[in-house]
C-alpha positions, 0 to 999 in steps of 0.5 A: 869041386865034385871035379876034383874027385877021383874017377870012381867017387865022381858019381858020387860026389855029384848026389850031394850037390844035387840034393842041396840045390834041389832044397835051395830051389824049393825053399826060394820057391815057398818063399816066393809063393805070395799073391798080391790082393788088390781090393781097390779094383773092386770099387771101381765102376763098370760102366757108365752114362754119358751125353756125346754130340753126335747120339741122342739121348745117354749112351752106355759106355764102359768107364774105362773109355771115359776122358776128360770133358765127358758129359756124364749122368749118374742117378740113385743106385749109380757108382761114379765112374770117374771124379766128376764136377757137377753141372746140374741137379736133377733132382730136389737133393743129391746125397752121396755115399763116400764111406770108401773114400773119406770114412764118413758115415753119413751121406754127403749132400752135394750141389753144383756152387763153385767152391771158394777154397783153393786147396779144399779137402775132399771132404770140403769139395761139395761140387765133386763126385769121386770116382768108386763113390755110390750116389745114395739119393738124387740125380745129376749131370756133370763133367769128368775132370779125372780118370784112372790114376788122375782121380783121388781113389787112383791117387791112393793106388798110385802111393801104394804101389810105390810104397816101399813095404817095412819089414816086419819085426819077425823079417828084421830079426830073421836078416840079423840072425842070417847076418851073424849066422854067416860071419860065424860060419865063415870065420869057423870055415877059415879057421878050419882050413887054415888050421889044416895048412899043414897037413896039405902035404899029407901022404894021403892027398897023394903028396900034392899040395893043390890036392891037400887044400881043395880036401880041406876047403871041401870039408870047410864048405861041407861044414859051411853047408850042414851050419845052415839052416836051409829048412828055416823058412819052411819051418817059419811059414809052416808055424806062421800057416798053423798060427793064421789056421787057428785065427780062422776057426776063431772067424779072424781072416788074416791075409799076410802071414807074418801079420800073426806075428806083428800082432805080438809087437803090437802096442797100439791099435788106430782102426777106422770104424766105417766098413772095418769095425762095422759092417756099414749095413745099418738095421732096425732093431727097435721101435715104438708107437703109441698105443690106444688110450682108455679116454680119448684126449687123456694123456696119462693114460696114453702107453707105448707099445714097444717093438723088437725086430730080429735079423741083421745085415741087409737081408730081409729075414727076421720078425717083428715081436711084441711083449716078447711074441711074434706079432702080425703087423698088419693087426696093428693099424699103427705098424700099417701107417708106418709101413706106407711112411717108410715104402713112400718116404724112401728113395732107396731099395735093397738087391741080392748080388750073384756075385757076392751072394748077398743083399746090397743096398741101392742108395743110403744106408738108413733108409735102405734099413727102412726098407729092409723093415718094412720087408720083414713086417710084411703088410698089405694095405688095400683102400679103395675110396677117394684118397687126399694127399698126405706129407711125410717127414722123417728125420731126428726125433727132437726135430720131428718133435719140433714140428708136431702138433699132435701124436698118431694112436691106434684110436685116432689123434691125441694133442701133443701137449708139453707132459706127453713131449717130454714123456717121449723124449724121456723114452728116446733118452733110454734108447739113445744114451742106453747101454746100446747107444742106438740111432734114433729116428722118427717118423711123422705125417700129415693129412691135407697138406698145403698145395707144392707151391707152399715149399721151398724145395732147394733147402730141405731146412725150409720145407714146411712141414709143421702141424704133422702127427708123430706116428713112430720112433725107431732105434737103428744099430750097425753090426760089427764086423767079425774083425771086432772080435779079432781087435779084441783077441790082439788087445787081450794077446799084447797085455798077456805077452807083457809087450811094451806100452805107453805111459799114460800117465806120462803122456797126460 
């Protein structure tokens, strides 16, 4: 239209347009500035060990090379590679840890049977081993029947990325305001020229009536351009980025920015608690050994010394304190045995990434916190006359319990009689079902074992490992997530926004 203008206003009929296309480009360029996260890839395993005819031995190779039919061998410490069926345990059990995959918490212990199930869950597939899982404890061999997207965690990438994405609440109100802005404006702009219709001969438009109707369509589209908001998307990310500023001083990290204002529709919260409302790094925090009696053989007089460990996470940093003091563990003979129980009876062990800047396990969760534990007790025990062989158990306390004949004191060994139990597990009671709601387990040993052909090695629920001396109890907790925090502040903010809710009542 700036065409239309005389020769001397052509220059000036051009700034206009210009100004408007330049502010069109920035707004389509803010609004199109997003970067796309990828968190799966982080989960998948570099490299991997694989039998091939024609080299001897296990040859590394990187997992993207892996096909169907390789020969693979994964160990403690190991992230599967690819979805894999077991051939062969090498080891006396195989756990793995499959949190990523199923939420499960707790180690899964596999084996090599075939599976009757013809549409078994992944949970139920106890002969697989799933691609980005850990293997927490063990060592096996098997078969590769899946990589890439053919795995289960490639199959969950492959939904995602062909997921048509909702759009938010604040996004569908915004397309019903953009599409009622338009119709207003555009029945405004028609009847603005079409009330102009007869002036479109005015003298001042030269007496043409072509000129009279491009004048006046100018002034409707001007009218049409000043109607529209073109600065409204700077202004909602602008106070979306200020909303997302003041979550982050509060620790809660928010990736997607209308995700701010989603939370204020929100109306209820399903969250996983495996890695999302837990940090899935469990620790020591508690535990207690029996003290020294005043008369060897009475059990009344038998007391609890109570421990308490300070640091969290993985990393090895933080005390032991007793009644309230830092304690030298080495001085007490009790926390020494426990230290050799938890280095010995321990598959697992603890390294610090470069990349992530922080301690990771290398194996399962809680024996990896035993680790951790015996790290911050800092004892040495050096002896050097003729050793006998010693069995160690770990496992629940009421089992633990079960299998015990006597308990280990700082003076020696003390009968286990049904008074002193019962005493124990009134104490675990308090640790276990307290306002804490701690993980228990226990800790056992036993001199002279019988000869290893005593033990049926395949079923841990068949190894003979009665007549052992309780040493020790301990209580484990997982620490929260800083999303916690950020769950509670969304609950807090959708009852003070007075947002829709449930009838419970109804419901129930």
């Amino acid at each position: 239209m700036a065409w239309f203008e005389d020769s001397e206003d052509a220059t000036t009929a051009f700034v206009e347009p210009v100004v408007i296309m330049l502010i069109l480009i920035v707004n389509a360029i803010v609004g199109v500035w997003q970067s796309a996260i990828e968190a799966l890839k982080e989960y998948e395993s570099d490299t991997a060990k694989v039998i091939r005819q024609g080299y001897q031995g296990v040859q590394s190779v990187k997992a993207r090379e892996l096909v169907p039919g390789d020969i693979v061998e994964v160990a403690v410490g190991d992230r599967v590679p690819a979805d894999i069926r077991i051939v062969k345990i090498l080891s006396t059990t195989l756990l793995i840890d499959q949190s990523i995959l199923t939420g499960e918490s707790v180690s899964v212990s596999k084996h090599s049977d075939p599976i009757s199930q013809a549409r078994a869950v992944n949970q139920d597939k106890k002969n697989m081993l799933f691609s980005g899982t850990n293997v927490a404890s063990g060592k096996c061999v098997g078969v590769v029947v899946g990589t890439g997207l053919s795995t289960e965690i490639g199959k969950i990438r492959d939904q995602i990325m062909h997921t048509e994405q909702d759009k938010t609440p604040l996004g569908q109100k915004i397309d019903e305001f953009g599409t009622q802005l338009s119709k207003v404006i555009t029945l405004i702009c028609i009847a603005v020229w079409c009330i102009n219709i007869g002036h479109f001969n005015d003298p001042v438009h030269g007496g043409s009536w072509l000129r009279g109707a491009v004048y006046y369509f100018k002034i409707a589209v001007a009218l049409a351009v000043a109607a529209i908001p073109e600065g409204l998307p700077a202004v909602i990310t602008t106070c979306l980025a200020l909303g997302t500023r003041r979550m982050a001083r509060k620790n809660a990290i928010v990736r997607s920015l209308p995700s701010v204002e989603t939370l204020g529709c929100t109306t209820v919260i399903c969250s996983d608690k495996t890695g999302t409302l837990t940090t899935n790094q469990m620790t020591v925090c508690r535990m207690f050994t029996f003290g020294n009696e005043s008369r060897i053989g009475d059990a009344s007089q038998l007391k609890f010394d109570e421990f308490e460990i300070t640091g969290s996470k993985y990393a090895p940093e933080g005390n032991v304190h007793h009644e309230g003091r830092k304690i030298d563990c080495s001085e007490y003979p009790c926390l020494v045995e426990l230290a050799q129980i938890c280095s010995l009876c321990n598959d697992s062990s603890v390294e610090y990434s470069e990349s992530r800047h922080a301690y990771e396990k290398v194996g399962e969760a809680t024996e990896t916190a035993l680790v951790c534990l015996v790290e911050k007790m800092n004892v040495t025990k050096v002896s050097k006359s003729n050793l006998t062989n010693h069995q160690l158990a770990m496992g629940a306390p009421e089992s633990i319990l079960d299998r015990c004949t006597h308990v280990r004191t700082t003076g020696g060994k003390l009968l286990l009689t049904s008074e002193l139990k019962g005493e124990v597990l009134r104490k675990i009671a308090t640790y276990a079902t307290g306002r804490e709601t701690l993980r228990c387990l226990a800790l056992a040993t036993r001199d002279e074992p019988p000869s290893y052909s005593h033990f049926d090695l395949k079923d841990p629920k068949n190894f003979k490992d009665y007549e052992v001396s309780y040493v020790c109890y301990f209580s484990l907790h997982v620490d929260p997530q800083i999303v916690i925090l950020f769950l509670f502040f969304t609950i807090i903010s959708c009852i003070v926004l007075d947002v829709r809710r449930f009838k419970i009542e109804q419901r129930l």
